[in-house]
C-alpha positions as CSV (number, residue, x, y, z in Angstrom):
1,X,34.1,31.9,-106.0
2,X,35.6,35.1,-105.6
3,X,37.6,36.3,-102.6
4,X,35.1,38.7,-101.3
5,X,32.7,35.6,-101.5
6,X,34.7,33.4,-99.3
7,X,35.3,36.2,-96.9
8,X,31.5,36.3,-96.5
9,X,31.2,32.3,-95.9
10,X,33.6,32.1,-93.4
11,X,32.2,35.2,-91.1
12,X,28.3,33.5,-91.9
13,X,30.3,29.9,-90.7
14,X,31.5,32.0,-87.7
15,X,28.3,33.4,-87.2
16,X,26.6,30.4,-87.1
17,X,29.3,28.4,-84.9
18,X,28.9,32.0,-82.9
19,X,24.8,31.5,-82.3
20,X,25.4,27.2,-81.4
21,X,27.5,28.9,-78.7
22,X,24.8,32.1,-78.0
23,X,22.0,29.0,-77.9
24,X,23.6,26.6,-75.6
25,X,24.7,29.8,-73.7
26,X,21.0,31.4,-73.3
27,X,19.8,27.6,-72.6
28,X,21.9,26.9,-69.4
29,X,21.2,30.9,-68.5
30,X,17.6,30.1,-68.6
31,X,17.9,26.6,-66.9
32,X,19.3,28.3,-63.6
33,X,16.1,30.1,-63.0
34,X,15.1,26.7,-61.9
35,X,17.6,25.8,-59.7
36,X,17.6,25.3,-56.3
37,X,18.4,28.4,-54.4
38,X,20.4,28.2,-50.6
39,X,21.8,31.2,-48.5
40,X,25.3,31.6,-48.9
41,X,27.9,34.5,-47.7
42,X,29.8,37.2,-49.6
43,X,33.5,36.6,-48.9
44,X,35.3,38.7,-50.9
45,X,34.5,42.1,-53.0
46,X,37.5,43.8,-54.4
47,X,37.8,46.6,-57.3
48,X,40.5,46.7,-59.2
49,X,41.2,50.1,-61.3
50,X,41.4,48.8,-65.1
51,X,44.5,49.9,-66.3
52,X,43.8,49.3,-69.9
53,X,44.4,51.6,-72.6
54,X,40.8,52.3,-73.6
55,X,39.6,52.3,-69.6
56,X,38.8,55.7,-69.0
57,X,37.6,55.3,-64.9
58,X,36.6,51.9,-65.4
59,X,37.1,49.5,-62.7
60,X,36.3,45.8,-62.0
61,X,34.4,44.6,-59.4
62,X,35.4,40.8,-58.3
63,X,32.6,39.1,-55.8
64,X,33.6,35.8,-54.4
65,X,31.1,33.8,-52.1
66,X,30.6,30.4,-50.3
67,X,27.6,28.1,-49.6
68,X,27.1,25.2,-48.9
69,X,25.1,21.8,-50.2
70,X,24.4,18.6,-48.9
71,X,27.0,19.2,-46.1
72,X,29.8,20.7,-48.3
73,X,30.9,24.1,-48.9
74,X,31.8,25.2,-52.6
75,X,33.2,28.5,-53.3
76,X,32.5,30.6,-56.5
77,X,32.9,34.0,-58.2
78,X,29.9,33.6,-60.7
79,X,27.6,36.4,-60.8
80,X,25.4,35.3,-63.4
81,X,26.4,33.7,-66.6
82,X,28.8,35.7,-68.8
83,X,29.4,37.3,-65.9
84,X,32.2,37.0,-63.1
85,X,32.7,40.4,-63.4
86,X,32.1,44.1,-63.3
87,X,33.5,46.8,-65.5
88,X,31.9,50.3,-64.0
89,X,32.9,53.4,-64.0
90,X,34.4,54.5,-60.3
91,X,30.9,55.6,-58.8
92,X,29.0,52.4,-60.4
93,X,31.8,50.2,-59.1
94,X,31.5,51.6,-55.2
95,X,27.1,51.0,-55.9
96,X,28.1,47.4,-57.2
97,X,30.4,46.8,-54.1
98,X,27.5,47.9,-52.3
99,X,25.1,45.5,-53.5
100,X,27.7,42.9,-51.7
101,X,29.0,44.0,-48.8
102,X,31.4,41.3,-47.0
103,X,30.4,38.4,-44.8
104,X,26.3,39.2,-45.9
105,X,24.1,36.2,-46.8
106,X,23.4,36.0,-50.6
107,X,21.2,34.1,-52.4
108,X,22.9,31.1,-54.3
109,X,21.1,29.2,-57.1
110,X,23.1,26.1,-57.6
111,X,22.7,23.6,-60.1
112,X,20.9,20.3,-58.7
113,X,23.0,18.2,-60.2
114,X,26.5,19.9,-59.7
115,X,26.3,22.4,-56.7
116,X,29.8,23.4,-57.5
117,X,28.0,25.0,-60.4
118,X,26.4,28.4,-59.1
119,X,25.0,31.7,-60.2
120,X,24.0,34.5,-57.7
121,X,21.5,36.0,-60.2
122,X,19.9,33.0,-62.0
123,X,18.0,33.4,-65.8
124,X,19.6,35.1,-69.1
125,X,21.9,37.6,-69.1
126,X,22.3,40.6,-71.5
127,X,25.6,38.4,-72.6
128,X,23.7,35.7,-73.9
129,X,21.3,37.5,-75.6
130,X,23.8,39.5,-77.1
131,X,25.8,36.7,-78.3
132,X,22.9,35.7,-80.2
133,X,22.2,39.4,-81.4
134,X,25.5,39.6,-82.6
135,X,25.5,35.7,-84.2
136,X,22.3,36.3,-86.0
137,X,23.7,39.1,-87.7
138,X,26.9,38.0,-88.4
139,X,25.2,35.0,-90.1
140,X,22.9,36.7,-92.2
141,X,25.8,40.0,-93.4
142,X,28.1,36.5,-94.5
143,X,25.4,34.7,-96.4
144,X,23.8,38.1,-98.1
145,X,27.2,39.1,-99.1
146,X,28.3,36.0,-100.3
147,X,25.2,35.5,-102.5
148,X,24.4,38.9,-104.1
């Protein structure tokens, strides 16, 4: 095998470790859309200017809630799977911080089994399907190029 071969293998290996992940990922995203939901309250919602070489006006949002379950009070900062985070431009990050203005009641969809596990929008996420998007192809570049 040549060295442009092996090249190929690994990045087809790594796309197909890449899509077990975007799988098991897009499985549990999908999962929370049937989990039970209970009002909880937004307790924090900062932005933070990202001071990152490439961030041209971006900004992160950070949203942190509470709720509570069966008489006990978990705290979280999960938006929605792959997400815990915003990174907007400076007038999408003030609409974002909108959508969660402090000490409002939220929607939490917990997971029945572990409420500690929580999402404030349930079902898949752009992240999980593009995990898979980018897997997929990844996969099938490594393989073609390994095998012409």
């Amino acid at each position: 095998m040549t060295t442009p071969q092996i090249t190929s293998l690994l990045i087809a290996v790594l796309g197909v470790a890449l899509a077990g992940y975007g799988v098991w990922a897009f499985r549990r995203a999908s999962a929370s859309s049937a989990w039970p939901m209970v009002t909880g309250k937004i307790t924090a919602c900062r932005l933070h200017e990202d001071h990152s070489e490439d961030a041209d006006d971006k900004w992160n949002v950070e949203v942190e809630y509470e709720y509570d379950v069966g008489g006990h009070t978990f705290t979280s900062n999960q938006v929605a799977f792959g997400k815990d985070t915003f990174t907007v431009s400076g007038h999408a990050a003030l609409r974002v911080a909108d959508q969660y203005p402090l000490h409002s009641p939220i929607p939490v969809y917990h997971h029945p089994a572990d409420p500690s596990r929580a999402v404030l929008e349930p079902g898949e996420t752009k992240y999980a399907m593009g995990v898979l998007g980018i897997s997929g192809i990844m996969a099938l570049l490594g393989l073609g190029y390994a095998f012409l």
